[in-house]
Every structure is written in structure tokens, then in C-alpha cells.
C-alpha positions in Angstrom: 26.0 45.3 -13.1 24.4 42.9 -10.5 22.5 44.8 -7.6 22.5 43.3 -4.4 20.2 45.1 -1.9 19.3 48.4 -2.0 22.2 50.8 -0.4 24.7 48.0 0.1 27.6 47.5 -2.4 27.3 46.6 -5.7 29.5 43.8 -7.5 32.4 45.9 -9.5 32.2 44.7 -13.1 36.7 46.4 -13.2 37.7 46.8 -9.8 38.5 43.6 -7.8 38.9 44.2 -3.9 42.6 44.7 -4.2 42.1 47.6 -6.2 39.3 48.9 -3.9 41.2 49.0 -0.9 43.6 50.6 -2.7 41.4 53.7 -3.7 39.8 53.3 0.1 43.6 53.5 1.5 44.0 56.8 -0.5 40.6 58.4 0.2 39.1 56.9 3.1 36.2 54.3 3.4 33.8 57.5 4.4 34.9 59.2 0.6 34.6 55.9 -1.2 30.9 55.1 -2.7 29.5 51.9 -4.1 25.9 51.6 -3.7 23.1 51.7 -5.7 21.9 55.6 -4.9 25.1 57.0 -4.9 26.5 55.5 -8.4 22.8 56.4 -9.7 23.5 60.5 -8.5 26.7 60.2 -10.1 25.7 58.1 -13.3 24.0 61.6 -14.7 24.1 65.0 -15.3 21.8 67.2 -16.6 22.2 65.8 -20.2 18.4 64.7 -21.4 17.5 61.7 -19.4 20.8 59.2 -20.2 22.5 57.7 -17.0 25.6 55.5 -16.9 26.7 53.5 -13.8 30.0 53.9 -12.5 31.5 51.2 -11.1 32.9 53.0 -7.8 32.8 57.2 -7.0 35.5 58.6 -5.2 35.8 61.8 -3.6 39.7 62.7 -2.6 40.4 65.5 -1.1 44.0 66.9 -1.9 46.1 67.0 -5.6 48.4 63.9 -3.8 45.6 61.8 -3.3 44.0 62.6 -7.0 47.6 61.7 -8.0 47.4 58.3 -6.4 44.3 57.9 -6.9 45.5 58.1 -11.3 48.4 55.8 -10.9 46.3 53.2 -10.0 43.3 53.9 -12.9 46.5 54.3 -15.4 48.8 51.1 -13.6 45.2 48.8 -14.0 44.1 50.4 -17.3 40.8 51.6 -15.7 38.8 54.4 -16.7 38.2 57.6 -14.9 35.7 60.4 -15.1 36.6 63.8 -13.5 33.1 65.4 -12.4 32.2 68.9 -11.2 28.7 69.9 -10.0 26.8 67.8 -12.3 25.7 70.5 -14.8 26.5 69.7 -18.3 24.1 69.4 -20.6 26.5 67.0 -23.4 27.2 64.2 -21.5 31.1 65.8 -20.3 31.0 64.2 -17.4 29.0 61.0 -17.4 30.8 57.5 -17.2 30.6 55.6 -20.3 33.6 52.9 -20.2 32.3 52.7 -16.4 35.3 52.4 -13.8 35.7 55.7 -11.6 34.1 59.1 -11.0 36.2 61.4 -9.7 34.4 63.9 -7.8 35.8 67.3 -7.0 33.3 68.9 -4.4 35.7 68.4 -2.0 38.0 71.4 -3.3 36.1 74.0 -2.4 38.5 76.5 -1.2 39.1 80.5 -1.8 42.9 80.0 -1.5 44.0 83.4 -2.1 42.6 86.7 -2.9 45.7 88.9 -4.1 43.6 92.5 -5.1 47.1 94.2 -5.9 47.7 92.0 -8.6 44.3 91.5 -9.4 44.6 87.3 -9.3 43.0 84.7 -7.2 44.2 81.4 -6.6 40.8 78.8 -6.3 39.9 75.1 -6.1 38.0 73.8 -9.1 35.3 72.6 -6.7 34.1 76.1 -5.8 30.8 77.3 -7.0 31.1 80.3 -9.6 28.6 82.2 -8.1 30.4 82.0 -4.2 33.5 83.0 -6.1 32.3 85.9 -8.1 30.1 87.2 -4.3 33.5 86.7 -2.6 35.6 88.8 -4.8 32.6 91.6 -5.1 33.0 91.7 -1.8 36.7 93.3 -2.6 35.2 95.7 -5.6 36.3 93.2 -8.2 34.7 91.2 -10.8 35.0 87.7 -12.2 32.8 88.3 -15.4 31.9 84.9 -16.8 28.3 83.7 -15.5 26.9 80.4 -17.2 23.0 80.4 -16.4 23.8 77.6 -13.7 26.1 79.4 -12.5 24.5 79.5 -8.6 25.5 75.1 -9.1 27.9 74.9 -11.5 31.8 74.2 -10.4 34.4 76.6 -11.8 36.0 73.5 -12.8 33.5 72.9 -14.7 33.5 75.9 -16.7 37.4 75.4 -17.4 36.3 72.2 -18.9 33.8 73.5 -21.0 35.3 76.8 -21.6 32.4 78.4 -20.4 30.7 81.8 -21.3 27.1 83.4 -20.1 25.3 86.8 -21.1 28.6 88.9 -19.8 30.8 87.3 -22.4 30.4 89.2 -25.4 31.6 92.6 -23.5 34.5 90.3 -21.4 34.9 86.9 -23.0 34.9 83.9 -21.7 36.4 81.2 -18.8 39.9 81.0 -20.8 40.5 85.3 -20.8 40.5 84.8 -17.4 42.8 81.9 -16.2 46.4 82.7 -15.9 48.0 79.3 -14.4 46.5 76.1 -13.2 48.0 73.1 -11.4 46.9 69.8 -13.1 47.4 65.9 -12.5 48.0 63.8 -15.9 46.5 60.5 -15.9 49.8 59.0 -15.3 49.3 61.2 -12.2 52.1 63.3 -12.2 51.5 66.7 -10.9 52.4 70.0 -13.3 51.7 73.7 -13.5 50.5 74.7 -17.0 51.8 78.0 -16.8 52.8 81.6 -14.6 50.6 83.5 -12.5 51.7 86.5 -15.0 49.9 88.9 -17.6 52.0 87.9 -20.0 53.7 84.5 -21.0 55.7 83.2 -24.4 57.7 80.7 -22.7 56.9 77.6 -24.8 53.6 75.8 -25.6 50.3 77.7 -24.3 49.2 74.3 -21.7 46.9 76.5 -19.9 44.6 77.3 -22.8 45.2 73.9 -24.1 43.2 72.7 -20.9 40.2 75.2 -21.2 38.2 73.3 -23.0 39.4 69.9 -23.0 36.5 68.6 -21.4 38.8 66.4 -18.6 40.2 64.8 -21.1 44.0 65.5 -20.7 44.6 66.2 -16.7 43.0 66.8 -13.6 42.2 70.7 -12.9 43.8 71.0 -9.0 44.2 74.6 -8.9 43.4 77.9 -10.7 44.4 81.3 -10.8 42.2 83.5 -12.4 42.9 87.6 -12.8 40.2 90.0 -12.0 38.8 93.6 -13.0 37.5 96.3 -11.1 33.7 95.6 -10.5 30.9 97.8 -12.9 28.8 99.7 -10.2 26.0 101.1 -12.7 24.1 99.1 -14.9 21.0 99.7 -17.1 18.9 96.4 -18.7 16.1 96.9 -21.2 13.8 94.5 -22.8 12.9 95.3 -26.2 10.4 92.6 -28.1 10.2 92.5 -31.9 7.4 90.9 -34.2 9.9 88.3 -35.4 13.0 86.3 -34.9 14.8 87.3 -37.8 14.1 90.9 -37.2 15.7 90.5 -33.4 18.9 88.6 -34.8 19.1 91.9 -37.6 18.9 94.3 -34.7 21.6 92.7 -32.7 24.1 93.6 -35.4 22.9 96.7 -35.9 23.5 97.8 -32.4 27.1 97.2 -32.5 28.1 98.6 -35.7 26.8 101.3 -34.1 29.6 100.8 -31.9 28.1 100.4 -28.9 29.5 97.2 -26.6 26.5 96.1 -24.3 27.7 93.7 -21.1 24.9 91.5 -22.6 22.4 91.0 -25.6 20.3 88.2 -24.5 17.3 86.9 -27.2 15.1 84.5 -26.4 11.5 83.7 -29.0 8.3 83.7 -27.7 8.3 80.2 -27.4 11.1 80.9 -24.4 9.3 83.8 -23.3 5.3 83.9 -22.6 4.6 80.4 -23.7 7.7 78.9 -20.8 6.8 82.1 -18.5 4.6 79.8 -16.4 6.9 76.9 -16.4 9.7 79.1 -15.0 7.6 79.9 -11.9 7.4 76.4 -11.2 11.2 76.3 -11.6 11.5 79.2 -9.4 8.7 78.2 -6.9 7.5 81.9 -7.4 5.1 84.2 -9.4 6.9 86.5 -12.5 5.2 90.0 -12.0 7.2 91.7 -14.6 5.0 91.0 -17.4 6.3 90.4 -21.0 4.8 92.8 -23.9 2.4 90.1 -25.9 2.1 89.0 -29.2 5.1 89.3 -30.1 7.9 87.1 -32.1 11.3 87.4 -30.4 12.7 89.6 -27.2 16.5 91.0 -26.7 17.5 91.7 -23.3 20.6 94.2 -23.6 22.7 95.3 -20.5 25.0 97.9 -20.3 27.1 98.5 -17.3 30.1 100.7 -16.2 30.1 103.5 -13.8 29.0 106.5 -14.9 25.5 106.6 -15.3 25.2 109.8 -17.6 27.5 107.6 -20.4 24.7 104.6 -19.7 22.0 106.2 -20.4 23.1 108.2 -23.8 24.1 104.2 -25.1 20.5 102.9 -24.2 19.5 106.0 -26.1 21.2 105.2 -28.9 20.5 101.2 -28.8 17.0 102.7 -28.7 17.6 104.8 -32.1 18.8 101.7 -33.5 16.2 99.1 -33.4 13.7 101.9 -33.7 14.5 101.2 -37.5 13.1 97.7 -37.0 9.5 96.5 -36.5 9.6 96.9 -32.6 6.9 96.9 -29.7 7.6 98.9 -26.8 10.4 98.7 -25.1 10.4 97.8 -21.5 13.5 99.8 -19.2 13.6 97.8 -16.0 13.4 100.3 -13.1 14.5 99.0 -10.2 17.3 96.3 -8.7 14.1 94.3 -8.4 12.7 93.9 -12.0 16.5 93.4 -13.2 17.1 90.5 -11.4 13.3 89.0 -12.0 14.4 89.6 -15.9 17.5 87.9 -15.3 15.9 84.9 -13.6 13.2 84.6 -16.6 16.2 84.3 -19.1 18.3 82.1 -17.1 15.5 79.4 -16.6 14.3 79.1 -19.7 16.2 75.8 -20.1 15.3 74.1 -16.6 11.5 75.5 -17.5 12.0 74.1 -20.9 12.8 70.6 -19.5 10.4 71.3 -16.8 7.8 70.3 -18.6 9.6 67.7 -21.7 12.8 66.3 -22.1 14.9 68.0 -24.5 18.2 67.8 -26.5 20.3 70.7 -25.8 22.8 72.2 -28.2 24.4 75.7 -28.8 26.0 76.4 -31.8 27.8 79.3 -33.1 27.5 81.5 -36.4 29.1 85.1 -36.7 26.1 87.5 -35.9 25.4 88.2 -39.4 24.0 84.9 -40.3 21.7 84.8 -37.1 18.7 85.7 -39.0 19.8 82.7 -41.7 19.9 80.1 -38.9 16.8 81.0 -36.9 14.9 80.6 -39.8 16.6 77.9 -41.3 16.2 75.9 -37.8 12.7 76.3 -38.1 12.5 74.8 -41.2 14.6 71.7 -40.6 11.6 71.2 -37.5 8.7 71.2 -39.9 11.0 68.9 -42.3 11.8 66.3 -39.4 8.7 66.8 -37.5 10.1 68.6 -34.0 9.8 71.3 -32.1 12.7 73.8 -31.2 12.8 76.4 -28.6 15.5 79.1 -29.5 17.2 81.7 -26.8 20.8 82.7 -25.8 23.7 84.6 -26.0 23.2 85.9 -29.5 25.0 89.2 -28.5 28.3 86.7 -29.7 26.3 84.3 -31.8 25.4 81.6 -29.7 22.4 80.5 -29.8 20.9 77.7 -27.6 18.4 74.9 -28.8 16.3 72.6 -27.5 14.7 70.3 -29.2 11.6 69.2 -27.7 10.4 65.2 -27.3 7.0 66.3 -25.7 5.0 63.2 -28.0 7.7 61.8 -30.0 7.8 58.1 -30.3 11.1 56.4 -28.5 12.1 55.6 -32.9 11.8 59.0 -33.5 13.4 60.6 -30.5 16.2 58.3 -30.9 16.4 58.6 -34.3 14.5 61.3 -36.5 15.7 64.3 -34.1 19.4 63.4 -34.5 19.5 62.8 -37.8 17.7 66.3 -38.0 20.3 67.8 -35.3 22.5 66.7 -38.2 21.3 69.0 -40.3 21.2 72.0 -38.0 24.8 71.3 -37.6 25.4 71.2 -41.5 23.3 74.7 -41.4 25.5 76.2 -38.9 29.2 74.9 -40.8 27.8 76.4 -44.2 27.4 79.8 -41.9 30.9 80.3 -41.0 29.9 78.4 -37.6 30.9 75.9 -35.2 29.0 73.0 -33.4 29.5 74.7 -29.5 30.5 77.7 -27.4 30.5 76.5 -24.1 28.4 72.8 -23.7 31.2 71.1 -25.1 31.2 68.1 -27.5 31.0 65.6 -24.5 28.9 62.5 -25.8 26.1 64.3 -27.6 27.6 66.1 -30.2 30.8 63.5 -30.5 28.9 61.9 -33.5 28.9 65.1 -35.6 32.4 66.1 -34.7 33.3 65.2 -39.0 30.4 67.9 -39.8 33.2 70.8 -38.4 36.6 69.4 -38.6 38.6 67.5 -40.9 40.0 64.8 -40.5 43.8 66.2 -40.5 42.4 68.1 -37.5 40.3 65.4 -35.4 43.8 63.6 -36.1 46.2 66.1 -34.8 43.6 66.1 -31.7 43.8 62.5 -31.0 47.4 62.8 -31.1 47.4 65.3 -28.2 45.1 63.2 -26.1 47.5 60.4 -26.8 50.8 62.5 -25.2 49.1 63.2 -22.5 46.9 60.1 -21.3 48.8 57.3 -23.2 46.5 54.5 -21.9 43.5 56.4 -22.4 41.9 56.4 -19.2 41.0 59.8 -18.6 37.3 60.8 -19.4 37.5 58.2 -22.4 34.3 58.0 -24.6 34.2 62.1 -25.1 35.2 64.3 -28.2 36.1 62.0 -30.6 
């Protein structure tokens, strides 16, 4: 791509002016963006340090002019990238073939709040955490929270299928979206589904989209259903000598039969070591103190609304890992300490990259075989030479890992840690696992995609994105 000045328009390696004025006519001159800064804000996410150019970034504003706005891309074979806030971490939204972003701040409306029927009707540009502070506001509750979820786009985490800490008590983006209206790339408009409970009226479209990545239709609308909001809560931190005997404990607990609203883990590598790093992040000091020299910590919530039944749990989570080699256990006392807690675990990743760049993954193994994979992790670092810094939502078995470049050499970074990611991802198939629970495959992971499926299924996949984008524009590059 030839730059001319800085801030003036950049020669179009696809579009020709025809085809600009075109996407101008649709959008507006003031929502059409061609220089260098804005394609180079647009050109990345938060996926290690990779950028792409786009070759133009558009911003529409209503489900017509995302319509037009596809009959072009599909009439001139051009390929678009739907984008939300910018917050992935495997490449979901970055421009490879080039041609178009499609941004989606602009939707960024509450449309409707129905609390009889527990729905709400949204734009996929709205910010999770405005939605869920909007709906509290009502007493009810939209439980999933990704750690970015004060940035990220609820479209977003439909096309990542996203989770957080609150998912293994209430599941996940997808257990919570009823209907959604979506624009195919040929740009016809369709709902997926019926803003009811319950629906067997043909193919399931609306949980065929959670997850696609924006690779099969534009997300225009969503209705999600609510609960009741949790008014109690109680959060302790409980640090164990090891990782192995943190993942042990975690399954423990809930033989027990006790369902926590969250069992966090994060080793001491995420903890004390990154404790300073996530002050920086947070441009503020951590006064809750974590117990030292120790391996591994859990951080286990329970919530509900009687605070009598809350207590007797944490009693018995507290008989449980008492049978494992424990330090002592911290029970956060006020509103403050919760959310300082809170913060620690969901910065662990910016800290993290704070100070290196990192390759992010989170894989998924039933909670049994968490001890297996920490440890066997580890050992594939000290085979290839890299450095791994393990937390997440192990409460369902997804644990996040970031492999460090600190040092490495450009060969090795490019080349050592993937081949050694491959590995990890070999570990976590021969546990019953899977290669993601809420990243995505994106670009980072699409290389290993063989490792979990075979080939009747990556086939029966294509096939899919073939009905529904037959010339391939949307998103292309991602999955397979």
C-alpha cells in the first residue's frame, strides 16, 4: 500500500473511486476513513503485536446501510471485516485479504428493556459492561463478564461466544441470546430466530451465529433474556503450595456439590510476580496483599441472596481444600477488597503484556485433567525454551496461557513457540479438550484447527460458510 502524506488518503490497492463513492453515498464522507492513522487503529486488535491494513474503514449506522454496504463487497468480490471494540486476542477481527472494516460502534443502543418477560433487545455495538449497569439498574442480571468486559462490544462476545468467571454457575454468551437480526454477505436482512423461551421450529440459526467469529452474517440486533440480579455475595482467596494441588481442589469443591458463581486460579507467576505490573495497568497501588510463597491461588465467589446459605457453602469450600496443602485463606471483607481482588485477576493479561508481548490462548480440558495440563504445560516450556504464565476460569476448565517473548529471538518467536503451542494443543486433545472457550480460532489458532477436528468436520464447516457467504467475502482468512 503506497502512503502519500501523513493523514491524507491512501491509494486503495481493491477499491477504485467508483466503488468509494459508492460506500461514501451509503455512509457518508464523515463515516468513511482512508488515512494512514485511522487504517493503522483499525489494522489491530489486541492480538500480540500483528497489524493488517485495511484498504478503507467504514462506519454505517443502521442494518439498511450494512445491507448496502454487503451488496457492494459481494457484487465486486471484496472482502469485509465486521469489527467490534477491538478486543480479541486471535486475530477475529483483523483484516487479512485487506478491502473493508466494518465498524459497529455506531450501534450503541439499549433498544428495549422488557422486565416482564425478562428480554432485552440491544445493538451489538453496546459495551457489556453499560448493558449489564443498565439492566442492574432494573434488579436483573446479564451474567456473562469477559475480563474486558468495561471495552469489549456485546457483539463481540456473540462472535466469540464469550464467557468470564460467572460462567461456570450461568454459562456463557449463547444461554443467553434468544433472537438476533443479521445481514448475510449477500446483504439480505433475516432474523435467526423468536424472542421466545422455547423454539423447535427448524434449524437452531441463532446458536449457529454464536460463535462464528463474523464469518456467516452481520450481527444487527440482539435479544438477550435476563435473571433476577444476586444481591449477596461472598469471595475468598485461598493460595495453595502448588498448581496441581489448586486444579485438584477445584474439583473437589464441586463434587461436594457446591456451585460457586466463580472459581478463578491464577499461579504465582500471575499473582505476586505481575502484582506490580497490574498497578501500572491500573495507574493505582494494590493494598490487598497476596499470602507469599506460595504456588497457585483460587478466587471462589458465591452469590445469591440469603447470606446465612452463603456463608455455610464458604464453610464447606473451606472443609474441602482444608484436605489439600493450603496457606491461609484470605475472606475479603468489604465491597472494597472484592472489587480490588477482582481487578488483580482481570489484569493479569494486560499486566502480562504490560511488560512483554505474549501469545494468548485458552484451551479447555474437563476439570479432572487440570492438574495433567498444568504440569504438562510446564514441561513442554522447559522442552521449547519459553515461558508460560497460567490463570483463568478453571472453575469450567479453561485455562488461559500466555506465552511469554520477553528475550526470544524473532526465529524463535516466530517459530519455536508455535511449534511448541502445537504441542500444548496435542496435550489438551489427548485430555478430552478442545483448542478455545471463548478467544476463538480467529487467525492464531486457524493453523492447529486439524489437531481438534477431523477432516469430515472442518468439511461439513466449510460447507456452511459456503451457504451462507457464497463468494467468501465475509471475515475471509479466519477458522479454517
Amino acid at each position: 500500500m503506497a502512503y502519500r502524506k501523513k493523514n491524507e488518503m491512501l491509494d486503495s490497492v481493491l477499491l477504485n473511486d467508483e466503488i468509494i463513492n459508492k460506500f461514501s453515498a451509503i455512509v457518508g464522507k464523515e463515516n468513511l476513513f482512508m488515512d494512514k492513522d485511522h487504517l493503522t487503529e483499525y489494522g489491530h486488535d489486541r492480538t500480540e503485536d500483528l497489524v493488517f491494513l485495511p484498504d478503507v474503514v467504514l462506519k454505517p449506522g443502521s442494518t439498511q446501510e450494512v445491507s448496502e454496504i454487503l451488496k457492494v463487497c459481494n457484487q465486486h468480490k471484496i472482502p469485509i471485516t465486521p469489527r467490534g471494540a477491538g478486543t480479541g486476542l486471535a486475530g477475529g477481527a483483523l483484516p487479512v485479504k485487506k478491502g473493508v472494516i466494518l465498524s459497529m460502534e455506531r450501534f450503541n443502543k439499549i433498544l428495549n428493556i422488557d422486565e416482564l418477560n425478562l428480554q432485552a433487545t440491544v445493538e451489538p455495538g453496546v459495551i457489556t459492561e453499560v448493558f449489564q449497569n443498565t439492566v442492574r439498574e432494573k434488579g436483573l442480571f446479564y451474567p456473562p463478564d469477559p475480563a474486558s468486559k468495561g471495552s469489549c462490544f456485546l457483539g463481540g462476545n456473540l462472535a466469540n461466544n464469550s464467557g468470564g468467571p460467572k460462567a461456570v454457575k450461568y454459562g456463557v454468551t449463547r444461554d443467553y441470546v434468544l433472537n438476533m437480526e443479521v445481514v448475510l454477505p449477500t446483504g439480505e436482512i433475516i432474523w435467526t430466530g423468536a424472542n421466545v423461551m422455547k423454539n423447535s421450529t427448524g434449524y437452531n440459526l441463532t446458536q449457529l451465529m454464536c460463535g462464528s467469529e463474523g464469518t456467516l452474517g452481520v450481527i444487527t440486533k440482539i435479544v438477550f433474556k435476563l435473571r433476577g440480579y444476586p444481591q449477596k455475595n461472598v469471595l475468598l482467596l485461598i493460595p495453595f503450595t502448588t498448581n496441581e494441588e489448586a486444579c485438584k481442589a477445584i474439583a473437589a469443591i464441586f463434587i461436594e456439590g457446591i456451585t460457586p458463581s466463580g472459581v478463578e486460579f491464577f499461579e504465582r507467576e500471575a499473582g505476586t510476580k505481575t502484582i506490580e505490573y497490574c498497578e501500572k495497568v491500573l495507574n493505582s497501588p494494590v493494598t490487598t496483599q497476596l499470602p507469599e510463597n506460595m504456588g497457585a491461588y483460587l478466587l471462589c465467589e458465591l452469590d445469591g441472596n440469603d447470606e446465612d446459605v452463603l456463608m455455610k457453602d464458604a464453610e464447606r469450600i473451606m472443609a474441602v481444600v482444608e484436605k489439600y496443602d493450603i496457606g491461609e485463606t484470605l475472606f475479603a471483607d468489604s465491597a472494597l477488597q472484592k472489587e480490588e481482588l477482582w481487578k488483580v485477576r482481570k489484569n493479569i493479561s494486560p499486566a502480562v503484556n504490560w511488560k512483554t508481548v505474549t501469545k494468548s490462548d485458552d484451551v479447555v480440558v474437563p476439570r479432572s485433567q487440570l492438574p495433567k495440563l498444568i504440569t504438562g504445560i510446564k514441561e513442554i516450556g522447559k522442552q521449547y525454551n519459553f515461558s508460560t504464565v497460567c490463570f483463568g476460569h478453571l472453575g469450567d476448565g479453561n485455562l488461559h496461557v500466555n506465552f511469554l517473548r520477553d528475550g526470544m529471538s524473532d526465529h524463535d518467536w516466530e517459530n519455536k513457540v508455535p511449534e511448541g503451542i502445537g504441542e500444548v494443543f496435542k496435550l489438551v486433545v489427548s485430555l478430552g479438550g478442545t483448542l478455545s472457550g471463548e478467544h476463538g480460532i480467529g487467525i492464531t489458532k486457524r493453523p492447529y484447527m486439524a489437531i481438534a477436528m477431523d477432516e469430515v468436520n472442518l468439511n461439513l464447516m466449510r460447507g456452511i460458510k459456503k451457504v451462507f457467504d457464497p463468494n467468501g467475502i465475509l471475515n475471509p482468512g479466519k477458522i479454517f
